[in-house]
SENUSE-452525 format. One record per residue: residue number from 1; residue in one letter; x, y, z of N, C-alpha, C in turn. Coordinates in steps of 0.02 Angstrom, whole numbers, plus 50000, padded with zeros to 5 digits. Example, Ala and Ser with C-alpha at 12.3 -4.5 7.8 and 13.67 -1.06 7.14 Angstrom:
<sites>
SITE:num:residuo:nx:ny:nz:cax:cay:caz:cx:cy:cz
SITE:1:A:50660:49716:50390:50615:49775:50390:50660:49835:50390
SITE:2:S:50642:49888:50354:50684:49947:50357:50645:50002:50394
</sites>
This chain:
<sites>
SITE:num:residuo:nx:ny:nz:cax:cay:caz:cx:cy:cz
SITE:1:X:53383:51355:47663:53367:51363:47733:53299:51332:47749
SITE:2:X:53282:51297:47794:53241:51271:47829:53185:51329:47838
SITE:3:X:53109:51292:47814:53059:51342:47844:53051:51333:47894
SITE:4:X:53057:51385:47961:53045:51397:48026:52954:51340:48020
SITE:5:X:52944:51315:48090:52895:51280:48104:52849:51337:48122
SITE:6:X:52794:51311:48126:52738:51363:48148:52710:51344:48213
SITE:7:X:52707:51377:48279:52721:51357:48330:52647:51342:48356
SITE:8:X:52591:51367:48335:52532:51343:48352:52526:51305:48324
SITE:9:X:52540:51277:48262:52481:51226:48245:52532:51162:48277
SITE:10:X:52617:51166:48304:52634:51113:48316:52600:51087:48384
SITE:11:X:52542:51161:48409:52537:51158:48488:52474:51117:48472
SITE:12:X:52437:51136:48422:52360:51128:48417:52383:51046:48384
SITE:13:X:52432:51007:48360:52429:50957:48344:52448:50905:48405
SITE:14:X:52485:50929:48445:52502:50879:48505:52460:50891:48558
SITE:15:X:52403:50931:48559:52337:50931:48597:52304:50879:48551
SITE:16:X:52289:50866:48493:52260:50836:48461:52278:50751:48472
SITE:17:X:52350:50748:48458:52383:50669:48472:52365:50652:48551
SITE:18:X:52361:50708:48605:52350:50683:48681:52288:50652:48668
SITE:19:X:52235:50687:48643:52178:50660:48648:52185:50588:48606
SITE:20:X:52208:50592:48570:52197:50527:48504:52223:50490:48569
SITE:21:X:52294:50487:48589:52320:50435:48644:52275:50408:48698
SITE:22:X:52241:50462:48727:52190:50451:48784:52126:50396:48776
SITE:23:X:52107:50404:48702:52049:50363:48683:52076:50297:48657
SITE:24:X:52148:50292:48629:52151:50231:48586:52226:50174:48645
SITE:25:X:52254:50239:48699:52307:50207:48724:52377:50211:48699
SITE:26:X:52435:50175:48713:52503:50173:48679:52520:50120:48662
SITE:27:X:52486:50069:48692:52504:49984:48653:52489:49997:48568
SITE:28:X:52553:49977:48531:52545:49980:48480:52539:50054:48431
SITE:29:X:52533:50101:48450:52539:50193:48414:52560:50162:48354
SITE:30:X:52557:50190:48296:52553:50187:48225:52550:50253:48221
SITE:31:X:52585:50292:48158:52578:50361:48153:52524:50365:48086
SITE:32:X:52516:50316:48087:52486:50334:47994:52396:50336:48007
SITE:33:X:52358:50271:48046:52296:50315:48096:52329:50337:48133
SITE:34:X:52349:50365:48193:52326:50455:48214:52339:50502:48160
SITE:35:X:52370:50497:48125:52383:50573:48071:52300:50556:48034
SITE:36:X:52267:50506:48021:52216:50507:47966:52170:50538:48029
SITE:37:X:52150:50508:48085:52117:50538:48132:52122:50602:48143
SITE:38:X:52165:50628:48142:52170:50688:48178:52181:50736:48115
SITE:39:X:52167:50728:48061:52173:50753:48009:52228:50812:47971
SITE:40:X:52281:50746:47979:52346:50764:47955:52369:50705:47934
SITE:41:X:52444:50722:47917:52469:50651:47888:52536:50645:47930
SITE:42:X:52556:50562:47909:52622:50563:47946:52686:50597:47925
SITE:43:X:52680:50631:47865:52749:50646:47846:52753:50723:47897
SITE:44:X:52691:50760:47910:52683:50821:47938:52686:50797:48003
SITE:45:X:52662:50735:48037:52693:50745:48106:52765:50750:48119
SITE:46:X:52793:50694:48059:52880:50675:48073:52897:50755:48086
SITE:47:X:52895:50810:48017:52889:50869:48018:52898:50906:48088
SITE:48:X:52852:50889:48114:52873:50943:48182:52863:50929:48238
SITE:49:X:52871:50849:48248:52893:50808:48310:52971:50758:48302
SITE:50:X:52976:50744:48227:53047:50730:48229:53024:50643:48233
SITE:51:X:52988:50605:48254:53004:50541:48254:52954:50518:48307
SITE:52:X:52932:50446:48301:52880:50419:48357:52876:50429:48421
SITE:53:X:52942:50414:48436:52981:50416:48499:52980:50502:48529
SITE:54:X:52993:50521:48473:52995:50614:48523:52932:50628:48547
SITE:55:X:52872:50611:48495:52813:50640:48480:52780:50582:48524
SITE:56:X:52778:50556:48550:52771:50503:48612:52799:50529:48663
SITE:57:X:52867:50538:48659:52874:50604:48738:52863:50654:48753
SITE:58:X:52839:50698:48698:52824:50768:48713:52715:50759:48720
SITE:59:X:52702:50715:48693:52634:50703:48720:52621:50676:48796
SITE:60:X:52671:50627:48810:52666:50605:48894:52707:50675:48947
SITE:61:X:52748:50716:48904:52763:50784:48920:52717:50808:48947
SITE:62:X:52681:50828:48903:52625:50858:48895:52566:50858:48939
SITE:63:X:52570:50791:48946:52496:50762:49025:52517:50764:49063
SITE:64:X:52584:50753:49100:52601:50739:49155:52581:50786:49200
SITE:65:X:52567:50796:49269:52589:50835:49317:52652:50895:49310
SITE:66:X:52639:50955:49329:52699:50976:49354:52724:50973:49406
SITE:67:X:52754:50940:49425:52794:50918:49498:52842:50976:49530
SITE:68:X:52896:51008:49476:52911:51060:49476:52886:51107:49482
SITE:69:X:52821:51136:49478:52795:51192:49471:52746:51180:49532
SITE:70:X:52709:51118:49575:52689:51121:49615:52752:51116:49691
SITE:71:X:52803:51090:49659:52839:51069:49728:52908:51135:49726
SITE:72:X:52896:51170:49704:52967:51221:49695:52954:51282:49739
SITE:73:X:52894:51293:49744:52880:51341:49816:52885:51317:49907
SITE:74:X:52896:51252:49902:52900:51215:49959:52949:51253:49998
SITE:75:X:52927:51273:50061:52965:51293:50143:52966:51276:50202
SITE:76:X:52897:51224:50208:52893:51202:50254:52864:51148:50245
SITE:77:X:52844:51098:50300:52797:51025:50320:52745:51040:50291
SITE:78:X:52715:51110:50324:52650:51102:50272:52644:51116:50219
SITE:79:X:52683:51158:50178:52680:51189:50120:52701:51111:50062
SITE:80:X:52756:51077:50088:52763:50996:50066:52686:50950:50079
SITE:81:X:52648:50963:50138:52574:50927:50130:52535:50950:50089
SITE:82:X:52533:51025:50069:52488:51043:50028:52492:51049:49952
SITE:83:X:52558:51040:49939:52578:51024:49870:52562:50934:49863
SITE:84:X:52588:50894:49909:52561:50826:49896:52481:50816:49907
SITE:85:X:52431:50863:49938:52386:50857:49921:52351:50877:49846
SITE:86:X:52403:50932:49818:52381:50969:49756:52409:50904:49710
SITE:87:X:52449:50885:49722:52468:50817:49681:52407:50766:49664
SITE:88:X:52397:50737:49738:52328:50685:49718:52277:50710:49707
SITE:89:X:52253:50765:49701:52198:50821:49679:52198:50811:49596
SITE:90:X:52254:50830:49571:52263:50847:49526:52278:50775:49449
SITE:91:X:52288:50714:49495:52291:50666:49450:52221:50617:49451
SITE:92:X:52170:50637:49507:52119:50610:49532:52038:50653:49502
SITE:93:X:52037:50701:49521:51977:50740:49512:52010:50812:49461
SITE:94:X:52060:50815:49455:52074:50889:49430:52091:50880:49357
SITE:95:X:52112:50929:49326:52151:50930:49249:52209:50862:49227
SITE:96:X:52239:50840:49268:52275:50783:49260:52228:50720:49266
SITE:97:X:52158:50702:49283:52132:50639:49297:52139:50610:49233
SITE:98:X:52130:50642:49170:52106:50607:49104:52182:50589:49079
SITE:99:X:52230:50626:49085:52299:50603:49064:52355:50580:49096
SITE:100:X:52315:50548:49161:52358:50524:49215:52354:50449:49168
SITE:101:X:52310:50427:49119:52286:50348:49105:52356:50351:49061
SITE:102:X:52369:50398:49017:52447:50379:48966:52496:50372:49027
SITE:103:X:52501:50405:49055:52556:50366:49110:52556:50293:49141
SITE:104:X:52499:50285:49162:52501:50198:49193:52499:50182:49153
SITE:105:X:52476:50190:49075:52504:50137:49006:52560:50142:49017
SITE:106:X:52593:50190:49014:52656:50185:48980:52715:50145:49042
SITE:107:X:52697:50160:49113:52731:50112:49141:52713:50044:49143
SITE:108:X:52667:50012:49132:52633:49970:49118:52666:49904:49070
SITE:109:X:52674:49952:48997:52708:49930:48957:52774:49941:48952
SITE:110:X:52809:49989:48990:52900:49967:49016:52903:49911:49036
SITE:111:X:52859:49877:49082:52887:49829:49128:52887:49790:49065
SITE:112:X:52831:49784:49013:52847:49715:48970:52846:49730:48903
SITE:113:X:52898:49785:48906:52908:49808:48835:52973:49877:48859
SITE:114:X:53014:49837:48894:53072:49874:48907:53131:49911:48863
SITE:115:X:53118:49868:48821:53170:49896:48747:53128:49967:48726
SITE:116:X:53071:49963:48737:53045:50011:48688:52999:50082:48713
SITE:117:X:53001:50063:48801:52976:50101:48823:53004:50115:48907
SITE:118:X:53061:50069:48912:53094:50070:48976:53119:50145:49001
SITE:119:X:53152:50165:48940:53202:50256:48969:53128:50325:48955
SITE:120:X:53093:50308:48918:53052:50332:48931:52994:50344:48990
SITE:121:X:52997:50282:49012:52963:50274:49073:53012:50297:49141
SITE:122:X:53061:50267:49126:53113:50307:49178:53107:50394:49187
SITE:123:X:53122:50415:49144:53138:50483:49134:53052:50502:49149
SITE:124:X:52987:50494:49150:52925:50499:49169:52944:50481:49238
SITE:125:X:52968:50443:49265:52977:50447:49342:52997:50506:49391
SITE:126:X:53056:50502:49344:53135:50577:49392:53113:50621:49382
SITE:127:X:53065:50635:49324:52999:50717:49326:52979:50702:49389
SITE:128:X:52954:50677:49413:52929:50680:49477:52968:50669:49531
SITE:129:X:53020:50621:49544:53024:50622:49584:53071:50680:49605
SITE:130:X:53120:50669:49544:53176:50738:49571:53156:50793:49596
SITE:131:X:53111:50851:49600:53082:50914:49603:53057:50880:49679
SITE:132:X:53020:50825:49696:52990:50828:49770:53067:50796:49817
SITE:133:X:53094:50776:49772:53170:50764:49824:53175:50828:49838
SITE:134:X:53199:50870:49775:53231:50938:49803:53185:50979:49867
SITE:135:X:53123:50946:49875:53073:51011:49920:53123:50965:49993
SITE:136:X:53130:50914:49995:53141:50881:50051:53189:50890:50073
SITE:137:X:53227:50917:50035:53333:50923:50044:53313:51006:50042
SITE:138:X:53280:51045:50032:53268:51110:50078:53237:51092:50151
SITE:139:X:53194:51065:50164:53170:51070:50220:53222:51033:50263
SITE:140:X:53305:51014:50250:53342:50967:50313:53350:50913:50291
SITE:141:X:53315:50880:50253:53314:50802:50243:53371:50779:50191
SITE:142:X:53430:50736:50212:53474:50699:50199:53443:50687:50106
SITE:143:X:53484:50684:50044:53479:50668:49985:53438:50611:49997
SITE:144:X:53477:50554:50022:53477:50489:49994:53392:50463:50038
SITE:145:X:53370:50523:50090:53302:50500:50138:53255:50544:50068
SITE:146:X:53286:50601:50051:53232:50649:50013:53197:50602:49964
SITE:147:X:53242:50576:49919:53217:50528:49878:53176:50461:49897
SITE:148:X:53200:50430:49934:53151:50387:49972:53081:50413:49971
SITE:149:X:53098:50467:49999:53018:50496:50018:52950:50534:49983
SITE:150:X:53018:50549:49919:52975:50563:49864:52949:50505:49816
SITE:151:X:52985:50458:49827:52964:50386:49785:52922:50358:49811
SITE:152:X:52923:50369:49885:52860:50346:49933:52789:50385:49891
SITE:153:X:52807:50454:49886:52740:50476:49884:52711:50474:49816
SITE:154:X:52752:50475:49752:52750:50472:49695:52720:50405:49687
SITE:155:X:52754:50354:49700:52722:50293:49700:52670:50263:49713
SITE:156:X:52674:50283:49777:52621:50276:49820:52544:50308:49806
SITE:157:X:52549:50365:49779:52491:50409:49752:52478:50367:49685
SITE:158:X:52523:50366:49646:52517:50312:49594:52481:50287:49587
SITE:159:X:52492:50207:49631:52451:50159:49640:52369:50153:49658
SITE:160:X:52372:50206:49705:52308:50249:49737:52243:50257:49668
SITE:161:X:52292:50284:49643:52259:50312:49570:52232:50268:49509
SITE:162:X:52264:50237:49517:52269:50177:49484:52207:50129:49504
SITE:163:X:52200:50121:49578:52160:50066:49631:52081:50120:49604
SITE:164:X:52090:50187:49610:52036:50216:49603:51985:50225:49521
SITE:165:X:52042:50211:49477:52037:50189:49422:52009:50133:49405
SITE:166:X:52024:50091:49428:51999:50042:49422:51927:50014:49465
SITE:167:X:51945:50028:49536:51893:50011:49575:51808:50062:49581
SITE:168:X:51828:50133:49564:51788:50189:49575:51785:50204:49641
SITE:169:X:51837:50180:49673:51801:50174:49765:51851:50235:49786
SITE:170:X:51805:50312:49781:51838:50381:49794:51852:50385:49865
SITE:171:X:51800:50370:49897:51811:50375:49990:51876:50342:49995
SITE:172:X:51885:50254:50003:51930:50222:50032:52011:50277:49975
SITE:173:X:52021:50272:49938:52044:50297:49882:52081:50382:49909
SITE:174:X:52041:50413:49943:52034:50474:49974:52085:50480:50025
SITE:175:X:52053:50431:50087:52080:50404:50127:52129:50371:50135
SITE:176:X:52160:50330:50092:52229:50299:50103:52289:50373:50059
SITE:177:X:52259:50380:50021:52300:50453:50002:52331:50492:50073
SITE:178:X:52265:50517:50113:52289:50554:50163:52323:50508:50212
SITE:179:X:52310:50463:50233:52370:50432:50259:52453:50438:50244
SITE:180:X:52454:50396:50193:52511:50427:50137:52550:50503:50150
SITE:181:X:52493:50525:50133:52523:50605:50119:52568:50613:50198
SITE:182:X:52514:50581:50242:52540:50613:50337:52611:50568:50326
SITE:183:X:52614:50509:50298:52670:50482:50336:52744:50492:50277
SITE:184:X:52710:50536:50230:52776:50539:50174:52824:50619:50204
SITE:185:X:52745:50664:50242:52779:50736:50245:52844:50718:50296
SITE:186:X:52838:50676:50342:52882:50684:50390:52926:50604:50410
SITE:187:X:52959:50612:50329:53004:50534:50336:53052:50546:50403
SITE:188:X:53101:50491:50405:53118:50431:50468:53205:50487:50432
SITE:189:X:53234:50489:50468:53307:50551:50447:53342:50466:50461
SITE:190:X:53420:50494:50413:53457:50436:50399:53464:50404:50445
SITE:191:X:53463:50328:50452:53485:50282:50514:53443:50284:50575
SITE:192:X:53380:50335:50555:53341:50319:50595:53306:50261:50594
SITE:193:X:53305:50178:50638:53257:50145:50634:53194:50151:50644
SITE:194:X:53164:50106:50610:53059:50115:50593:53070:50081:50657
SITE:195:X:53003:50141:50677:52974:50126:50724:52955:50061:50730
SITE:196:X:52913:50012:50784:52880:49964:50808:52819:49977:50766
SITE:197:X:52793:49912:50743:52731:49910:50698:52728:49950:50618
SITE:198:X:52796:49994:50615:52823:49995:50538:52831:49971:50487
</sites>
């Protein structure tokens, strides 16, 4: 019979690999440095992550946002603005700023490393977006607009993050967020045409 895993230290080791990821990135992961870094070995990560690939998703697991857990109380317009504000809060200035960077690696390197990081990057998407569709298809909004509008804002905050990352420029950065946020809470219902200057 299999010795049962030991559930902290598998916790205290994939806190350990986030950080290793955060400082060194995902271009290229090798298990043999992070296990010497982080002072273990690779046969003990295989051990109780199972393989590169798992132990690579349960670390970008691990950083992501909860989308679900911020967008699952949603009832109204505003309660949808104030969760998309807790969103860009939270990948910008809050607990998510430092492990929002494994995510834009990792989509980064889907686009040009699709074999090896494409369904992973996918499935890092539909965490997000699916849970802010569902707030939108409570509040009235048609499936096929909900999603739109959560890709709008997912994306869109994204990039934001990304521009702020790069640029440091928090005001402008701030500001196009809240824009965003106003024009994602209250998308365009099916077959509605965009307005003039849309």
């Amino acid at each position: 019979m299999a010795r049962p895993q030991n559930t902290e230290k598998r916790v205290e080791l994939l806190h350990q690999v986030v950080a290793y990821v955060q400082r060194h990135g995902l271009a290229g992961l090798s298990l043999s440095p992070l296990a010497a870094e982080i002072g273990t070995t690779k046969r003990m990560l295989l051990y109780y992550f199972g393989s590169r690939e798992q132990l690579l998703a349960r670390a970008l697991a691990e950083s992501r946002p909860d989308a679900r857990a911020m967008f699952d109380g949603v009832g109204d317009t505003e309660g949808l603005r104030r969760a998309a504000d807790g969103l860009w809060e939270a990948i910008t200035v809050g607990e998510q700023a430092g492990p929002i960077r494994m995510l834009l690696q990792l989509l980064s390197l889907a686009a040009t490393h699709p074999e090896q990081y494409g369904g992973l990057a996918a499935e890092t998407v539909e965490v997000m977006v699916g849970p802010i569709a569902d707030a939108y298809v409570r509040l009235g909004h048609d499936r096929s607009v909900a999603r739109e509008s959560a890709t709008l804002l997912v994306s869109g905050l994204r990039g934001l993050c990304l521009d702020r990352l790069v640029t440091g420029d928090a005001a402008r950065t701030d500001a196009a967020a809240r824009r965003l946020i106003d024009a994602a809470v209250e998308p365009r219902t099916a077959g509605q045409p965009n307005m003039p200057g849309t």
